[in-house]
VMD Tcl script that draws the C-alpha trace (Angstrom):
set ca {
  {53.61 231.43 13.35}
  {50.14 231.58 15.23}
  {49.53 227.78 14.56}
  {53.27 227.12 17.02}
  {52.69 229.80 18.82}
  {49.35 228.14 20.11}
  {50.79 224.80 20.43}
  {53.47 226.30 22.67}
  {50.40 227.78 24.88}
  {48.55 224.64 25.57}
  {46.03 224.20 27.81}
  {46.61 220.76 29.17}
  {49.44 218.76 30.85}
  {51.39 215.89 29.76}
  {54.33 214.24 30.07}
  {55.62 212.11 33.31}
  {58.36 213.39 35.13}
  {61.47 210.76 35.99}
  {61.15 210.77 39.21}
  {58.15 211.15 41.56}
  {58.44 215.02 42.14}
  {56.99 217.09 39.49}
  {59.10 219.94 38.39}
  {57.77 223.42 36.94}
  {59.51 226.60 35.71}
  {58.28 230.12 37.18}
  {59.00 233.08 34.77}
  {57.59 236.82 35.12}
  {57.85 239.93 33.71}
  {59.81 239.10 30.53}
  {59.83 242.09 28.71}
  {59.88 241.35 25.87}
  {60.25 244.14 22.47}
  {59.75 242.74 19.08}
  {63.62 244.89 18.65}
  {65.66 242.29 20.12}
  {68.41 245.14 20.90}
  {65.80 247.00 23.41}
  {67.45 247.45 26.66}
  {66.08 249.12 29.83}
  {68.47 249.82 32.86}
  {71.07 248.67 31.09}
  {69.85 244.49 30.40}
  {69.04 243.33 27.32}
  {65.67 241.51 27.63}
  {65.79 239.55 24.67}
  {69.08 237.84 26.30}
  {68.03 237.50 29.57}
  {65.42 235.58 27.95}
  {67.45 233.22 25.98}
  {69.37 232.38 28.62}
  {66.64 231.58 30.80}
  {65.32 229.21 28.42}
  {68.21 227.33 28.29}
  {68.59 227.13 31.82}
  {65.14 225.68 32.22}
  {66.30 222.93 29.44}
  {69.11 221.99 31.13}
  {67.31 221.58 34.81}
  {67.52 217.79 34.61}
  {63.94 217.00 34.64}
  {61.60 217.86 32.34}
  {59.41 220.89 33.79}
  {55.17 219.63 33.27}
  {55.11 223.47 32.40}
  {56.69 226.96 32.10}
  {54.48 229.69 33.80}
  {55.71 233.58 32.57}
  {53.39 235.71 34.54}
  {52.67 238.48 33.09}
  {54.01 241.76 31.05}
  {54.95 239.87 28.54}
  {55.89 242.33 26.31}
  {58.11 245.21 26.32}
  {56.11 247.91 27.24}
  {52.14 247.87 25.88}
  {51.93 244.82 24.38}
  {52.82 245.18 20.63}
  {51.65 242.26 18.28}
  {55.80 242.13 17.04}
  {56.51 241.84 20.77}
  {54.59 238.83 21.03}
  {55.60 236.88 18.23}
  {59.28 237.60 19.14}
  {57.92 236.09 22.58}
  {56.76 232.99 20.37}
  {60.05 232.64 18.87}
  {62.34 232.96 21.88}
  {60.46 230.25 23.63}
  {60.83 228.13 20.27}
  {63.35 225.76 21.83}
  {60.57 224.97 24.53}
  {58.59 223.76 22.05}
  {60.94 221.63 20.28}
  {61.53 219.76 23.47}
  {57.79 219.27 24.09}
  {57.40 222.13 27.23}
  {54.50 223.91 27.21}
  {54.29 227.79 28.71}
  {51.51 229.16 30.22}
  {51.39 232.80 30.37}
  {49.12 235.25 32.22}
  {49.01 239.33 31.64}
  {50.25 241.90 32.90}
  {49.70 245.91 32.68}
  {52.36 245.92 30.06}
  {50.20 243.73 27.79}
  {47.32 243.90 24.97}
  {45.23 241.28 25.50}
  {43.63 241.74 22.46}
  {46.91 241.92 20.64}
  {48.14 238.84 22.40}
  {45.09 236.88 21.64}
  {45.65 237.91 18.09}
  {49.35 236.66 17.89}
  {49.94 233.81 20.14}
  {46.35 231.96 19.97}
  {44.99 229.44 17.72}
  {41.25 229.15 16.17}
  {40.69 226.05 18.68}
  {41.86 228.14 21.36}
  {38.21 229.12 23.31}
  {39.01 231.39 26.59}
  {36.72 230.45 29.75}
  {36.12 233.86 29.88}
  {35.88 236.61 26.97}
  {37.60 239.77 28.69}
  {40.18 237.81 30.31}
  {43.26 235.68 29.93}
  {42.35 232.91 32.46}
  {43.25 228.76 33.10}
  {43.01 225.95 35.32}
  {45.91 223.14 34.67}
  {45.90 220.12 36.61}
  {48.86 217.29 37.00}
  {48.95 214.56 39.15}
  {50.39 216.25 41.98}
  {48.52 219.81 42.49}
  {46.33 222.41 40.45}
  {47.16 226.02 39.20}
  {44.41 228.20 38.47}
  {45.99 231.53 36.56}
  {44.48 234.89 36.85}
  {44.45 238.24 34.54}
  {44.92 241.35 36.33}
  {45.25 243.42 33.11}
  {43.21 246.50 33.87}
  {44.72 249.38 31.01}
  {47.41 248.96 29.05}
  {50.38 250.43 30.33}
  {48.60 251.66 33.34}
  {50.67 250.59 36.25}
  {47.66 249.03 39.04}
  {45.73 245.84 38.00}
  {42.18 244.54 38.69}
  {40.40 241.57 38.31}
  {36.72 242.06 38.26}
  {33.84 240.45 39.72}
  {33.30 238.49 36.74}
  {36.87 236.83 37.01}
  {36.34 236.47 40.78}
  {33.11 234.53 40.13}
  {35.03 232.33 37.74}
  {37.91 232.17 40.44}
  {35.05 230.68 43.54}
  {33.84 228.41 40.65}
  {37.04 226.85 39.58}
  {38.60 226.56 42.76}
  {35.29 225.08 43.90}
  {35.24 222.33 40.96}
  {39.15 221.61 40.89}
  {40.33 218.55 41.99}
  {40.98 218.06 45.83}
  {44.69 218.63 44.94}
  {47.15 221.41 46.54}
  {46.31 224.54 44.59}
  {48.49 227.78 43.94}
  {47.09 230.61 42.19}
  {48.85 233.28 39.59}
  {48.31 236.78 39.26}
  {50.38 239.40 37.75}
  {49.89 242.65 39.97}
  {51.35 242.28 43.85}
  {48.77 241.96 46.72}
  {48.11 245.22 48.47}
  {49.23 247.12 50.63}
  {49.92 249.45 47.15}
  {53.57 250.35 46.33}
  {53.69 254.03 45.15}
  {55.49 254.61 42.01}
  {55.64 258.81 42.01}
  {51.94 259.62 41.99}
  {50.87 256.33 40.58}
  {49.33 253.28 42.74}
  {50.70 249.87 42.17}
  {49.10 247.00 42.57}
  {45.80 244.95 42.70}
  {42.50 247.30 43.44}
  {40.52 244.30 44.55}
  {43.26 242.60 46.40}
  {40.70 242.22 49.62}
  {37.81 240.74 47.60}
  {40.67 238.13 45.94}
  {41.67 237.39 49.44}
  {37.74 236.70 50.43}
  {37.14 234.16 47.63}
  {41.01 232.63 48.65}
  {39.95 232.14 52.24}
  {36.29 230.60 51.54}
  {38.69 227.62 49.52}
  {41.92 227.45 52.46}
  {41.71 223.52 52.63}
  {43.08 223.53 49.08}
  {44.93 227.01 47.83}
  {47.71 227.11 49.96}
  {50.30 229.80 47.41}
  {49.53 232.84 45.37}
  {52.01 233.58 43.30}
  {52.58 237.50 41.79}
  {55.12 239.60 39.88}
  {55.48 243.09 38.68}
  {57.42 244.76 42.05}
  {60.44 242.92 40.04}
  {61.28 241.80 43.35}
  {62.14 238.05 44.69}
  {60.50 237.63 48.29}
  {58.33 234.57 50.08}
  {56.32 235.84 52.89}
  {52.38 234.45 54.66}
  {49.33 236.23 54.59}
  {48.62 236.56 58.66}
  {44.68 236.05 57.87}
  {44.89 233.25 56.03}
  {48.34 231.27 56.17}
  {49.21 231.44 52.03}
  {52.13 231.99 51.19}
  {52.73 235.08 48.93}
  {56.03 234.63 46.42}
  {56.86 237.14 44.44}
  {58.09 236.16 41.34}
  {62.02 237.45 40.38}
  {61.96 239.29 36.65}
  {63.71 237.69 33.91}
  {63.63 241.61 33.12}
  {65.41 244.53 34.64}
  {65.26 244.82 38.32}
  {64.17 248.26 39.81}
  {66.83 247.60 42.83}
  {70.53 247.28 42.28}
  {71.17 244.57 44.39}
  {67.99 242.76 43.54}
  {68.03 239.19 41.59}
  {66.86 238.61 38.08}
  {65.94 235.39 37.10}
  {63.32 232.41 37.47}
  {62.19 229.37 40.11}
  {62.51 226.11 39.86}
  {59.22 224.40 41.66}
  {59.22 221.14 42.68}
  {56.40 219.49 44.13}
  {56.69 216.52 46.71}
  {54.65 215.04 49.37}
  {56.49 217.39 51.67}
  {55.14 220.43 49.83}
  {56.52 222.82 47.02}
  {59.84 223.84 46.91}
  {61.04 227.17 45.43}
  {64.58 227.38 44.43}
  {65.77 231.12 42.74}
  {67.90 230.69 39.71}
  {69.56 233.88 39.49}
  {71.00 234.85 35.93}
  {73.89 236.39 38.04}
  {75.53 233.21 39.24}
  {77.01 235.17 42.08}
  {74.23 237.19 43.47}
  {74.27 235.90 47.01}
  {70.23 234.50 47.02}
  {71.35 232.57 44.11}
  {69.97 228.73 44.36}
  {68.40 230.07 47.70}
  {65.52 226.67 48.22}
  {62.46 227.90 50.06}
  {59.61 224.67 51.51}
  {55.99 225.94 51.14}
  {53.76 223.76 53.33}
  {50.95 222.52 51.57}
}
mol new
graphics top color blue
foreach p $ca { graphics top sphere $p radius 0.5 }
foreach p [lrange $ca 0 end-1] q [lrange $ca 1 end] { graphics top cylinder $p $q radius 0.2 }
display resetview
């Protein structure tokens, strides 16, 4: 199981589209229990993510990659959780797509290491989950905002921002979006707890000093679907749907399509309810 599990979590990128656009799938906050039956708020997670993987098989173009950003698993990042993770994105595999997953506050890194990497696996950086993937058309540099398990706020560290200055510094001149689990602040407030990235101004500083090529960050965990700019800088912030639960009633669950052209990356929301009124809604980001 850990040998697939790794080749499903490759590194690299491969495969030529049909046409000229390039084509990825955007998954967050999965979920995931290593009980298939678990529900919370009344969705099963295991289905929602079945379903989603055959939706991204049957987009008509072969995706260069699946992103699932973060949480992962269910609720703190059981080793079962993971492998069930490995097996429900089997059919991925078997059709050549590779996922590339970042972690959330819902997640073990050290228990994800454990199940879903390989021996050849080597991290850029010990104490976090991080990657740089490059196609032809742009760059995506993937962050780890995993502070404390099951602790709701995330953090990335001044280690991880050094990497972050130094990869986006050596990455090709390309368009670049970057992926992060915890939401930008301002903090949501969950009861007493704060939500959301401590060091979301220092991010923001090392995002700015690279402008002429990161033009998206990309985020989950508010369960929420939105596309909004920073003022400061001009990125767009998405906010990734959940393949999940929603915490809003009238909010979508479900994944992007991305499709990169010369005219910039287009979003479009697949909602898994097919009559949620945002459903196929197609959003341009300049580039």
């Amino acid at each position: 199981m850990q040998g697939a599990a790794a080749s499903v979590l490759s590194g690299s990128v491969s495969g030529a589209p049909s046409s000229n656009d390039e084509v990825w799938a955007l998954l967050s906050d999965t979920h995931l229990a290593a009980d298939s039956t678990t529900s919370k708020k009344g969705v099963n997670m295991a289905a929602n993510l079945k379903r989603t993987v055959a939706q991204v098989l049957k987009v008509g173009q072969k995706p260069y990659g699946v992103m699932i950003n973060g949480d992962c698993a269910y609720l703190d990042g059981q080793e079962g959780d993971y492998l069930a993770l490995a097996q429900a994105l089997q059919p991925l595999r078997d059709h050549a797509v590779q996922v590339h997953l970042t972690l959330g506050n819902h997640d073990d890194r050290t228990k994800f290491r454990a199940a879903l990497s390989g021996p050849q696996d080597e991290p850029p950086l010990e104490n976090k989950h991080v990657a740089v993937l490059s196609s032809a058309r742009m760059n995506w540099v993937l962050l780890d905002s995993l502070n404390v398990v099951n602790q709701v706020s995330g953090l990335l560290g001044d280690e991880q921002l050094g990497w972050l200055d130094r990869a986006l510094r050596n990455a090709p001149a390309k368009p670049t979006a970057v992926m992060v689990h915890h939401n930008p602040g301002p903090f949501e407030i969950q009861g007493n707890k704060v939500s959301g990235l401590e060091d979301t101004e220092p991010l923001f500083q090392v995002l700015a000093k690279h402008r002429k090529k990161v033009f998206a960050l990309f985020y989950g965990h508010t369960h929420n679907w939105s596309v909004t700019k920073d003022e400061k800088t001009g990125i767009h912030l998405v906010n990734l749907p959940p393949v999940a639960y929603t915490f809003k009633e009238d909010r979508p669950s479900g994944w992007v399509v991305a499709r990169m052209s010369p005219k910039g990356l287009e979003l479009e929301l697949k909602s898994l309810n097919p009559n949620h009124p945002e459903h196929r809604q197609k959003v341009l980001l300049e580039v």
